[in-house]
BATORTI-419826 format. One record per residue (C-alpha): x, y, z; residue number from 0. Coordinates in nm, 4 decimals, padded with zeros to 6 digits, always signed. Each point is the difference from the previous one (the first is absolute). Last residue first. Layout:
<recs>
<<X Y Z> NUM>
...
</recs>
This chain:
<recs>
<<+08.8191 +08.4271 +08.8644> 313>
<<+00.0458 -00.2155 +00.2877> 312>
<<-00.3035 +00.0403 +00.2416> 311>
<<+00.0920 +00.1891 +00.3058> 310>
<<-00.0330 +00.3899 -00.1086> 309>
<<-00.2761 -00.0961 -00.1818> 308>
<<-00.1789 -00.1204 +00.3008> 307>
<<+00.1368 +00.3402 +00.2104> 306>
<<+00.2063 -00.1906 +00.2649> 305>
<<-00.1085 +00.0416 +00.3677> 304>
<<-00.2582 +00.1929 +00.1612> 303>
<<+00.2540 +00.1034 +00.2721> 302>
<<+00.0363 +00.3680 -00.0492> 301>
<<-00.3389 +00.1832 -00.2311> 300>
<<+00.1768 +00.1721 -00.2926> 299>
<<-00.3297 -00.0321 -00.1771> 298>
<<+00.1085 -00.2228 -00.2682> 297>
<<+00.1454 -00.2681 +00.3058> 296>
<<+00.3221 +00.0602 +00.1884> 295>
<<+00.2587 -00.2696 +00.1906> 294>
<<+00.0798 +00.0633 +00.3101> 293>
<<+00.3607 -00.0703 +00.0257> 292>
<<+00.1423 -00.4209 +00.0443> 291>
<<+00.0338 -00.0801 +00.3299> 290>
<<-00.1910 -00.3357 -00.0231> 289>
<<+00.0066 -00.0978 -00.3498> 288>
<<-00.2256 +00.0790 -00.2898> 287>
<<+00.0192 -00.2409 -00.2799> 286>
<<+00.2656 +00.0949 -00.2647> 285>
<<-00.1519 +00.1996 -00.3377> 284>
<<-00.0607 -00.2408 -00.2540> 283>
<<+00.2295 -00.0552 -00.2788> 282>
<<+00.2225 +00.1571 -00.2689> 281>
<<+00.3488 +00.0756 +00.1605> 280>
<<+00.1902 +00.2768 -00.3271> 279>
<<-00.3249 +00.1486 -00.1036> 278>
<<-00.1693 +00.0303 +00.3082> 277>
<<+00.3751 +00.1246 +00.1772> 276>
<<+00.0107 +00.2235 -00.2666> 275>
<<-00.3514 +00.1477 +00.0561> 274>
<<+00.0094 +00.0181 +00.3401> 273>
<<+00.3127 +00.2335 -00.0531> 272>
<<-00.2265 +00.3025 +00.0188> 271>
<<+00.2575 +00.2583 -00.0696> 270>
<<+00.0298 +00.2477 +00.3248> 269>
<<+00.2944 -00.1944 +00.2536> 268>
<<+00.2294 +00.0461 -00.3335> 267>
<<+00.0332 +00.3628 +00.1209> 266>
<<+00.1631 -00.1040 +00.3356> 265>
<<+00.2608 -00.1493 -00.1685> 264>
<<+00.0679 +00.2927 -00.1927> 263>
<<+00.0278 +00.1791 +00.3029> 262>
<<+00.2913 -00.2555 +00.1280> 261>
<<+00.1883 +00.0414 -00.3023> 260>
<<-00.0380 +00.3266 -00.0151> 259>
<<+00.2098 +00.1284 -00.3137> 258>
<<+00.3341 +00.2434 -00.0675> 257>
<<+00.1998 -00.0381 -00.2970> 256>
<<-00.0439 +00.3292 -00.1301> 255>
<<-00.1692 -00.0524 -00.3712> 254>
<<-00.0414 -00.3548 -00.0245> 253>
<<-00.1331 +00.0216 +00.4095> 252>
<<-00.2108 +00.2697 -00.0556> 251>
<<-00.1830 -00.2157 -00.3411> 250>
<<+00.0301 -00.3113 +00.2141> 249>
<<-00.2125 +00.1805 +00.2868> 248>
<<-00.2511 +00.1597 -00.2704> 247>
<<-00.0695 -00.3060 -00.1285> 246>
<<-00.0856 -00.1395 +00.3206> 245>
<<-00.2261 +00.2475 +00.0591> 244>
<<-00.1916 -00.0433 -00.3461> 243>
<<-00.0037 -00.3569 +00.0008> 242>
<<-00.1465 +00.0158 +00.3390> 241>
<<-00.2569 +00.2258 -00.0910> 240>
<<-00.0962 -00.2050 -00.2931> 239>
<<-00.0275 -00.3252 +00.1535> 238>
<<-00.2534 +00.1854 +00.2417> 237>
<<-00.1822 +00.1451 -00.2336> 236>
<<-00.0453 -00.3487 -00.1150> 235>
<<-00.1063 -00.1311 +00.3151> 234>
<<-00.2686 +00.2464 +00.0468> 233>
<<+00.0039 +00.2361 +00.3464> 232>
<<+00.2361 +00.2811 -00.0688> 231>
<<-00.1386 +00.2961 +00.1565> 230>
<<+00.2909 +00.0500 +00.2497> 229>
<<+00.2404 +00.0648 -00.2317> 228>
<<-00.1549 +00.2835 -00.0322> 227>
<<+00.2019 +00.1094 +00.3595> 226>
<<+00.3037 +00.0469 -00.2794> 225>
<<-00.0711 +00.3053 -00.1184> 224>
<<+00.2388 +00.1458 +00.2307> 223>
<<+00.2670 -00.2146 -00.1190> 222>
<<-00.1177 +00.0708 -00.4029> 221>
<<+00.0232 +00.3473 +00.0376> 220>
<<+00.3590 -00.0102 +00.1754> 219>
<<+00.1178 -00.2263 -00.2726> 218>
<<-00.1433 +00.2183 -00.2924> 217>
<<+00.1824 +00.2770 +00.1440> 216>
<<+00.3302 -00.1416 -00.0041> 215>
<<-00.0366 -00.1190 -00.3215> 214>
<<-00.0883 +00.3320 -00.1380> 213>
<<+00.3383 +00.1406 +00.2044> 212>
<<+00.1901 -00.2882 -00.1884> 211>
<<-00.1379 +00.0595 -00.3298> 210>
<<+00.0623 +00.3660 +00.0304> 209>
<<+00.3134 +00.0494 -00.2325> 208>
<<+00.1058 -00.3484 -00.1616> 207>
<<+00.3574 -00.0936 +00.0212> 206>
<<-00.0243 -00.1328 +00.3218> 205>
<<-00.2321 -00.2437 -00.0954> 204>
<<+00.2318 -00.1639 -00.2233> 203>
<<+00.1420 -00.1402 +00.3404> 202>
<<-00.2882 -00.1944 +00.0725> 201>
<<+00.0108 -00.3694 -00.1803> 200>
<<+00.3522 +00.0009 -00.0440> 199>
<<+00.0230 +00.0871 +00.4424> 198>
<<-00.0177 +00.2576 +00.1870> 197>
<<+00.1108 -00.0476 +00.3702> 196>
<<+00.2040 +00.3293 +00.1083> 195>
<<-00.1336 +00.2102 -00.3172> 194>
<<-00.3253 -00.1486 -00.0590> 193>
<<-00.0882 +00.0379 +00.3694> 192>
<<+00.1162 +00.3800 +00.0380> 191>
<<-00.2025 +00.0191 -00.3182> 190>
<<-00.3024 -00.1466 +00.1996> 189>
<<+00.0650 +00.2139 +00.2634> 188>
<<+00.0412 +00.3326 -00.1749> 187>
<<-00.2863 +00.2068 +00.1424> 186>
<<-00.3378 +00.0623 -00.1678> 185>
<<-00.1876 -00.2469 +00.1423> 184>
<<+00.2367 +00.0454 +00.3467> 183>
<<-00.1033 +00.3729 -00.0046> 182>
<<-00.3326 -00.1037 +00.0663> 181>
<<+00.0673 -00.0053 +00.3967> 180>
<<+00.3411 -00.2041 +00.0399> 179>
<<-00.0424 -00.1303 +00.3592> 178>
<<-00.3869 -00.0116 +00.0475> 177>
<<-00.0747 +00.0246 -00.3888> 176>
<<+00.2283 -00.3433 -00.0675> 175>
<<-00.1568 -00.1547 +00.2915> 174>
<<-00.3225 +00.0202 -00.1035> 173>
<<+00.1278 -00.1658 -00.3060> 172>
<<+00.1160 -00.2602 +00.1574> 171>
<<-00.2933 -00.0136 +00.2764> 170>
<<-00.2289 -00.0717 -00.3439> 169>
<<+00.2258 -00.2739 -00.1317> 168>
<<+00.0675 -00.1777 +00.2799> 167>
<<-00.3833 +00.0392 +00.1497> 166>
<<-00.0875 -00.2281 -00.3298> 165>
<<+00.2217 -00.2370 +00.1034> 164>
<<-00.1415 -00.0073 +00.3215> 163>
<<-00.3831 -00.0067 -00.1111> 162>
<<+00.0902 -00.3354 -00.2066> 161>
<<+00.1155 -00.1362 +00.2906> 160>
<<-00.2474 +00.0481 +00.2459> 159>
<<-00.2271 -00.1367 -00.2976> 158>
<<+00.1634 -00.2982 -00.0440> 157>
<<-00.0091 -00.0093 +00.3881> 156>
<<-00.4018 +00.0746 +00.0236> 155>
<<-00.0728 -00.2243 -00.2747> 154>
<<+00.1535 -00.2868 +00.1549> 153>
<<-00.1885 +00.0146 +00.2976> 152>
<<-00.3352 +00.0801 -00.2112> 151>
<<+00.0749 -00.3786 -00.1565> 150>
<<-00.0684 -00.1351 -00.3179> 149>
<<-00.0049 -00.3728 -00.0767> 148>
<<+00.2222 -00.0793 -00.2868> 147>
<<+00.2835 -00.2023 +00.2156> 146>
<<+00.2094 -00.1560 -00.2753> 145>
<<+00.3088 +00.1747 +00.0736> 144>
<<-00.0795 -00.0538 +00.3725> 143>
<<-00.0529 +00.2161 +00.3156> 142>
<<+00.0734 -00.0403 +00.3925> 141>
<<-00.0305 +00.3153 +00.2066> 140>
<<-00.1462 +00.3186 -00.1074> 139>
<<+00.1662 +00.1922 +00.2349> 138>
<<+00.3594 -00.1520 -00.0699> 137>
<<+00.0090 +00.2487 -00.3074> 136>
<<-00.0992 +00.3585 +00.1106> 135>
<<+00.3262 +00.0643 +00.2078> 134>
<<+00.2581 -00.1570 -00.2809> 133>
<<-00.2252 +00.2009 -00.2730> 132>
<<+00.0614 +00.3673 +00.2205> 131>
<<+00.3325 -00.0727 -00.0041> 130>
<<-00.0158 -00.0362 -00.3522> 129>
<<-00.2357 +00.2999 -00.0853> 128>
<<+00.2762 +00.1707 +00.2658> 127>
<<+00.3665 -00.0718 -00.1860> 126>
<<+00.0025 +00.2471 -00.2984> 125>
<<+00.0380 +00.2893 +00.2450> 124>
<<+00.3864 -00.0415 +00.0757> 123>
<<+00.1523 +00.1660 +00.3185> 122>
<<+00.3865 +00.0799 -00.0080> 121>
<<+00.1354 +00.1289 +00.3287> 120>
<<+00.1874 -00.3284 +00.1189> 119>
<<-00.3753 -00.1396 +00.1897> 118>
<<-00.1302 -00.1050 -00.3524> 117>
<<+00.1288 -00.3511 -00.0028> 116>
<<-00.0095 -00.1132 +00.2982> 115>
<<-00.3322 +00.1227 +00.0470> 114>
<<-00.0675 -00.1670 -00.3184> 113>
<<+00.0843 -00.3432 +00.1386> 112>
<<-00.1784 +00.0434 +00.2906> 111>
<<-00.3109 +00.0356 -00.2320> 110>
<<+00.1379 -00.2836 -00.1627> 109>
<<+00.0115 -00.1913 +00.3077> 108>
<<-00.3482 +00.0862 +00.1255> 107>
<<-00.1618 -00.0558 -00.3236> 106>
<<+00.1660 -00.3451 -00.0282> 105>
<<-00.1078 -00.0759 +00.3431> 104>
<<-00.3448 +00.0988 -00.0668> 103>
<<-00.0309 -00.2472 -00.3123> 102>
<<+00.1572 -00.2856 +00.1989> 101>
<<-00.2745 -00.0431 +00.2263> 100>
<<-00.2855 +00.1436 -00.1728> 99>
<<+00.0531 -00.2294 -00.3166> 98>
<<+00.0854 -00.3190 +00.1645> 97>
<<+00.1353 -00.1392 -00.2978> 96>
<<-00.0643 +00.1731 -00.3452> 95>
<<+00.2802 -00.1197 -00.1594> 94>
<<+00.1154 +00.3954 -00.0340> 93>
<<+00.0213 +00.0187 +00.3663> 92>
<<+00.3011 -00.2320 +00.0289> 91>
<<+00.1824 +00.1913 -00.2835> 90>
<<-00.0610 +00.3084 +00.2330> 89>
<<+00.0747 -00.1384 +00.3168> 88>
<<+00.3475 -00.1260 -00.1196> 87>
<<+00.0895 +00.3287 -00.1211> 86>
<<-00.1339 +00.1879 +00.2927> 85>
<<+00.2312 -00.2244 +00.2070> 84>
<<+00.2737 +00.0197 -00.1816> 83>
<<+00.0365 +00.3996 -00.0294> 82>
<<-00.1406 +00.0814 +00.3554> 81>
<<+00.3174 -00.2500 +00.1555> 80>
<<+00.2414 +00.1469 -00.2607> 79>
<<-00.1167 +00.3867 +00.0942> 78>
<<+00.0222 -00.1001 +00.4032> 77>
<<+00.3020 -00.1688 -00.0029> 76>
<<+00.1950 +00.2818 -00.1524> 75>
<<-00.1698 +00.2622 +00.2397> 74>
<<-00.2987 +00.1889 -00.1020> 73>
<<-00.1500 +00.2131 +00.3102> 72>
<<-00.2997 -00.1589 +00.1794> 71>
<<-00.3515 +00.0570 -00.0815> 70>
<<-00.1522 +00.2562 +00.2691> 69>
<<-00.3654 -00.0287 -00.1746> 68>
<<-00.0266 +00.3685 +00.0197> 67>
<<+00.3617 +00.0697 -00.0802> 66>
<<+00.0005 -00.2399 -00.3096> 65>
<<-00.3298 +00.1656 -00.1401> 64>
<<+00.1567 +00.3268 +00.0233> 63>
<<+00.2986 -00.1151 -00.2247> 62>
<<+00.3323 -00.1212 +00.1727> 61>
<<+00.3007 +00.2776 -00.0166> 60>
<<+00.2954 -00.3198 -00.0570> 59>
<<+00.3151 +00.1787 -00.0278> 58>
<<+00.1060 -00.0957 +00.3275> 57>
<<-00.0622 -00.3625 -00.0935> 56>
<<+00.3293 +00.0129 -00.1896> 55>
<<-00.0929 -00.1877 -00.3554> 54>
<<+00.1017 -00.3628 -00.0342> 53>
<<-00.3165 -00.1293 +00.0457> 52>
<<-00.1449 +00.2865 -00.2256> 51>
<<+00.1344 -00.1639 -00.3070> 50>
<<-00.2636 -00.2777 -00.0068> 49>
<<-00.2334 +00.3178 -00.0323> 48>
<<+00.1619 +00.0568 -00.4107> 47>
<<-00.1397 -00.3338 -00.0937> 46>
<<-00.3170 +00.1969 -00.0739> 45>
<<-00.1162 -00.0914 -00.3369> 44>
<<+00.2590 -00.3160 -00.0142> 43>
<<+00.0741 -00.2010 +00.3076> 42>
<<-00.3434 +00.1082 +00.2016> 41>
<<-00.2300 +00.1266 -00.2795> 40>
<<+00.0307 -00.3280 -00.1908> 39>
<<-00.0502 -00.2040 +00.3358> 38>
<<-00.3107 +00.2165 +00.0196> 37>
<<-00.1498 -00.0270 -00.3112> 36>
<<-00.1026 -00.3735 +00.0466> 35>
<<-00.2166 +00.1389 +00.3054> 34>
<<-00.1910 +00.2665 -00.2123> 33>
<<-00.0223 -00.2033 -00.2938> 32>
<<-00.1789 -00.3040 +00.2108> 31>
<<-00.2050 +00.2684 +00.1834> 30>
<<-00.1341 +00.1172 -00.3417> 29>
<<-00.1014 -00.3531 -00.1091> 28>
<<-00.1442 -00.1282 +00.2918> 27>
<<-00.2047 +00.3475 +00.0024> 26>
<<-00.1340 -00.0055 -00.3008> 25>
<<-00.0991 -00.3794 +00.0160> 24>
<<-00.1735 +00.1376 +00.3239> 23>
<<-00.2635 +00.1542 -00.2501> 22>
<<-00.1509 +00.3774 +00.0799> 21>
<<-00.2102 +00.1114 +00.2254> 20>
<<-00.0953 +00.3788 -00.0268> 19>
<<+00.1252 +00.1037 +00.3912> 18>
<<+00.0456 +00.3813 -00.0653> 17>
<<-00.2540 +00.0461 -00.2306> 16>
<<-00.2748 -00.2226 +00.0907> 15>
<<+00.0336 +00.1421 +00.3844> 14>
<<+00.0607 +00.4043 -00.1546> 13>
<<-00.3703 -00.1053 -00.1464> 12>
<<-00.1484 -00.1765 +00.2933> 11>
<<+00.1195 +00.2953 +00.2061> 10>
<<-00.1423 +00.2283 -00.2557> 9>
<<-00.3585 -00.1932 -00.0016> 8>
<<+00.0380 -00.0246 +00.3881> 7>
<<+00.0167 +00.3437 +00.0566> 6>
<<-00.2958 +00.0928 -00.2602> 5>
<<-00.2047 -00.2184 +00.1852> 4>
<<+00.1049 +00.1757 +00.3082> 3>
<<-00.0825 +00.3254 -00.1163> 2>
<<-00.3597 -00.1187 -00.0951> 1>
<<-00.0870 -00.0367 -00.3774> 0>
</recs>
């Protein structure tokens, strides 16, 4: 086999990989969560920004992203005006309505809206897979719940997303070692944790030499394991990862009361909701209409149109 034979084979490879179609019912389902979440992450998971109207803008030290893109300094009518209008895009986004349109002003409020948030010397890291959704979602453009046909446009933002909350966990730990080295596994955070935020489901674990150190060092194993997420192609793997992170958020969050709202979010964007949606809307797939994505065929060729069993009703 000539070198460039074997060049195209692993581009065509990394090509199937990275842009894998998968169902736009996936994706009309995920980017209705991801928009619906946002009103609840505005007044309740991160009501705490409203409060930066009435904060002295000399205290404001904007992020790096806010001094390349010059965004101006929070006054009071600039936090209210960001607040209600990235609410009101976002509910408008989730009925599907000029996808593109309202879907990149939604991202570029709530990415102002995080600058605002995190420019007061406190920088969260549960907010990027999210951020990284908002970006990903008005390129595929108009979707449905019944909309079975798979597309390699939709593939490549699920899978943008599903990379990004896998670089969470890996960069966490990463930056655990950078800042702590390995004497953060066998440190005292978690007790530190217990003991400020501990809660009936936690406490106890104070009482038990090691646990907490063992803990700790399971948690930095698993983060830099975490690139194995990777190799989870089959929808019930897929179920079962997400089970397993999620579960692992509500068992942090019974013990210390902290969880990522937003990152969770994110997470959903891996189960193939397809199958809920086939369940739930039986039918055939909508016609195609003009700018609807490039649809995918078996061999991942762009613009074949639905897969035949893809567009029968099941």
């Amino acid at each position: 086999m000539s070198v460039l034979a074997e060049r195209e084979q692993r581009d065509g490879a990394f090509r199937r990989w990275v842009f894998a179609p998968v169902p736009l019912a996936r994706v009309a389902v995920f980017r209705t969560i991801a928009y619906l979440f946002i009103p609840v992450d505005v007044f309740l998971t991160t009501a705490w920004v409203r409060a930066h109207a009435d904060v002295p803008t000399a205290f404001y030290q904007e992020l790096l992203v806010g001094r390349v893109l010059h965004l101006p300094t929070p006054t009071h009518t600039l936090v209210l005006s960001v607040q209600w209008l990235l609410v009101a895009a976002a509910v408008a986004a989730a009925t599907g309505r000029a996808p593109r349109l309202l879907g990149t002003a939604v991202f570029l409020l709530y990415g102002e809206w995080m600058v605002i948030a995190m420019s007061y010397g406190k920088v969260d890291h549960d907010r990027i897979a999210f951020l990284v959704a908002l970006a990903v979602l008005p390129t595929i453009g108009r979707v449905r719940l019944r909309d079975r046909r798979r597309s390699e446009a939709a593939g490549w933002a699920m899978g943008a997303v599903f990379l990004t909350v896998m670089l969470t966990y890996f960069l966490a730990a990463w930056a655990k070692m950078r800042f702590g080295g390995w004497d953060w596994a066998t440190g005292s955070t978690l007790a530190r944790a217990v003991v400020r935020r501990g809660t009936v489901f936690s406490d106890w674990t104070l009482g038990v030499p090691g646990l907490l150190e063992a803990a700790q060092w399971v948690m930095v194993g698993l983060e830099f394991a975490a690139p194995l997420m990777l190799l989870v192609r089959s929808d019930r793997a897929r179920v079962r990862l997400v089970l397993f992170l999620l579960g692992f958020h509500v068992m942090v969050f019974a013990g210390v009361g902290i969880i990522f709202l937003p990152h969770c979010v994110a997470i959903l964007s891996i189960l193939p909701w397809e199958r809920v949606t086939t369940r739930l809307l039986p039918g055939p797939a909508p016609a195609p209409h003009e700018g609807a994505p490039a649809a995918a065929d078996g061999a991942g060729r762009p613009g074949a149109g639905p897969r035949r069993e893809d567009a029968a009703p099941g």
